[in-house]
Phi, psi and omega in degrees: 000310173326301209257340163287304180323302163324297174309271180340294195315297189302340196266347190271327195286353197251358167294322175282342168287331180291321175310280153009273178298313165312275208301343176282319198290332184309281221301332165296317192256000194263000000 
């Protein structure tokens, strides 16, 4: 259980680091 919880977390920081990372780079290139 511990470790699913984990696996969610690590899969939620790296959907919003990818979101993130998309919206600096538009805005850079924008």
């Amino acid at each position: 259980m511990h470790s699913a919880s984990a696996h969610w977390l690590v899969g939620r920081l790296t959907c919003n680091c990818r979101l993130c990372w998309q919206r600096y780079m538009k805005g850079s290139v924008g």
